[in-house]
N, C-alpha and C positions, 0 to 999 in steps of 0.2 A: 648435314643430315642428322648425324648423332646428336648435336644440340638440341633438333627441334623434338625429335623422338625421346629424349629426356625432359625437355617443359612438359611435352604432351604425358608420359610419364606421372613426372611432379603434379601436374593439375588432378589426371586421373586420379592421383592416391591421394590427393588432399578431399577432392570432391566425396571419395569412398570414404575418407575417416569423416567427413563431415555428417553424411548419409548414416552412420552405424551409430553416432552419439545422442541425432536427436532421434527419435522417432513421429512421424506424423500419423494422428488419430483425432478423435473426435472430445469431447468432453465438455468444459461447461462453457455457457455462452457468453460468458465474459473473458475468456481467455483464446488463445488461437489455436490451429490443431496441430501443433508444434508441443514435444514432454519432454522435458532433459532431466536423466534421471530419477521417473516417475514423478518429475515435477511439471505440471500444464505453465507453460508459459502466458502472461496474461497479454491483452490489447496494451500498448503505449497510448498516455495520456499525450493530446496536443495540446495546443498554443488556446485552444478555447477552455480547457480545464485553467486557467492562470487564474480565474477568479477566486476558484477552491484551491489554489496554493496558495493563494494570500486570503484567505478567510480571517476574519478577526479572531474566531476562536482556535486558530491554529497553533498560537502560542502555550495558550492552555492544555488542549489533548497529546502535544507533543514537546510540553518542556522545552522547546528550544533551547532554552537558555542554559538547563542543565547537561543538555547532549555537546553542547559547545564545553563547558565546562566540562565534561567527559575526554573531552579531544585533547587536554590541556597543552593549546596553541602558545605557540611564543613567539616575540619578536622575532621577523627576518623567516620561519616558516614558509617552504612551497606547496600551497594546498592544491590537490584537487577536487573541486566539485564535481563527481561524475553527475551527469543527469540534470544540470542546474537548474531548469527547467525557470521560473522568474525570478530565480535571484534570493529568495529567502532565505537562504542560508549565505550562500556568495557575498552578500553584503556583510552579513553579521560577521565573519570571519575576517574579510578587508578590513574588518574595524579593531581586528584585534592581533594582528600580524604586522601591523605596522610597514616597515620598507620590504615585508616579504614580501610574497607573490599568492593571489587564488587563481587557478586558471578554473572558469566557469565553463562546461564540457558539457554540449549539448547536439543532440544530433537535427533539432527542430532549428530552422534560420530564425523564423518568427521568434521564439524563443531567445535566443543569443540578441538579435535586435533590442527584445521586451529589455534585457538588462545590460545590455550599451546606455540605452537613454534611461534607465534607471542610475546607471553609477556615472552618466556625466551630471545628473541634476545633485548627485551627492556630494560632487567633486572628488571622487577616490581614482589612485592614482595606481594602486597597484592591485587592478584585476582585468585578466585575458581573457575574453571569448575564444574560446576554441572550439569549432566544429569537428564531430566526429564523424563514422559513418557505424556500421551496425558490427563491422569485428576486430575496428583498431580504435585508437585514442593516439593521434601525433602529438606524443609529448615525449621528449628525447629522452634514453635508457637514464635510469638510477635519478632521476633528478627531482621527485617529489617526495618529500616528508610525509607527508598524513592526505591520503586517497579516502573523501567523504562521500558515501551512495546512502541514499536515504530516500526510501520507498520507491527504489527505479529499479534494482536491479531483475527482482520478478518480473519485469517488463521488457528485457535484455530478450531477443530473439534470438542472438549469440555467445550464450552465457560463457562457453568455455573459452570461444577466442577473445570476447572481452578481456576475461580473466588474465587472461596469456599476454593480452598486450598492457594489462594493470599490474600482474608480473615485471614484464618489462623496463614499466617505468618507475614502480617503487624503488629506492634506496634500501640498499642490505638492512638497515635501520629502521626502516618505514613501518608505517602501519595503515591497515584499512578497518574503516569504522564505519560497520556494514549494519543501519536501521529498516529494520522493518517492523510491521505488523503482527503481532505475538497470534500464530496458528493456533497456538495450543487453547488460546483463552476465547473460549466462545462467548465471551461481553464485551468482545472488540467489532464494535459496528461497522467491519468491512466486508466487505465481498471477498469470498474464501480464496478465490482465485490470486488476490490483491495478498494476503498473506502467507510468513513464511515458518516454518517451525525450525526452531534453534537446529535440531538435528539433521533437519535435509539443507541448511546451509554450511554445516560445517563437512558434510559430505563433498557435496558439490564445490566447495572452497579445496579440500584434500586434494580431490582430482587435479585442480590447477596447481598442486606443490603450494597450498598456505596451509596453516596451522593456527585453529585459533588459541590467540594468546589469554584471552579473559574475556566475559560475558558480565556487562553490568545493567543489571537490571533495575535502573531506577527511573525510566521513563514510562508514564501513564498507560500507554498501550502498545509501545514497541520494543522489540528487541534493541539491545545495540551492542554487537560483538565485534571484539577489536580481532584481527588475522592479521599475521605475517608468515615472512616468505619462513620457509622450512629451511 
């Protein structure tokens, strides 16, 4: 009897902290009525956006190449791709970690599928599909080098127990190289909701215990701030 009146307990006060962090309201139409820390949380893209993640011009507006070079990846590396959504990145990264590991972290199955048969037509041997759900990432404590979220996390319905479980599984050493959508600059042809400003990420990052480490700004329209654990 005391056990179950302690889960019942535990659930209630998890259910209450969850209730007091986000708040539900109204706001703009491309976001949902869900705000963490006066930030409107946006719609997730599905499996039918794949086509504008592989746009041609996507290498252009977003430097790919130099955000990778930002990362400075090395041999034997355990990446994570939070958000992998087709692979864009996931690829680039297996090509450059050698006998490491990218684990491709998606919570869409359609998605996870799109870059199975994308990296068996590659032949690459060392990336994992891993399915998430909306407030863990099963990927065992301490065991990832460099956690990449590039233009998903504003779309996290669970930003803080993501966070908690991206805590988890970083390494004391670790770092997350968190790209978005520069808020500040209104000649970024996004929908506002879809952007983030340097300042309300580094808040919302504080809250889960990171600190960001440095802010390098040499990508065409996005942020890219590295945070680690405090």
């Amino acid at each position: 009897m005391q056990v179950r009146w302690l889960l019942l307990f535990l659930f209630t006060s998890s259910s209450l902290f969850a209730q007091s962090v986000y708040e539900q309201r109204g706001g703009d139409p491309n976001g949902i009525h869900k705000w963490y820390m006066g930030r409107q949380i946006a719609k997730t893209m599905n499996h039918f956006g794949i086509s504008w993640l592989e746009r041609p011009e996507r290498q252009e507006e977003e430097d790919a190449e130099q955000l990778l070079r930002n990362m400075g990846l090395k041999q034997g590396m355990q990446v994570a791709d939070i958000g992998a959504g087709s692979g864009f990145y996931t690829i680039r990264i297996a090509q450059r970690i050698g006998r490491g590991t990218v684990y491709a972290v998606d919570i869409e199955p359609a998605m996870l599928s799109f870059i199975q048969k994308r990296v068996a037509r590659q032949k690459l041997k060392n990336v994992k599909p891993i399915r998430c759900d909306t407030v863990q990432i099963p990927l065992p404590e301490e065991s990832i080098d460099v956690i990449l979220i590039v233009d998903v996390y504003h779309e996290m319905s669970h930003p803080r127990e993501m966070l908690s479980s991206m805590y988890r599984m970083l390494k004391s050493s670790g770092r997350i190289f968190l790209v978005e959508f520069r808020a500040e600059d209104p000649n970024v042809p996004i929908k506002a909701v879809h952007k983030m400003t340097e300042s309300q990420a580094i808040r919302e990052f504080a809250a889960s215990s990171f600190i960001l480490d440095r802010s390098i700004e040499n990508l065409p329209w996005q942020h890219c701030m590295v945070f680690r654990k405090k």
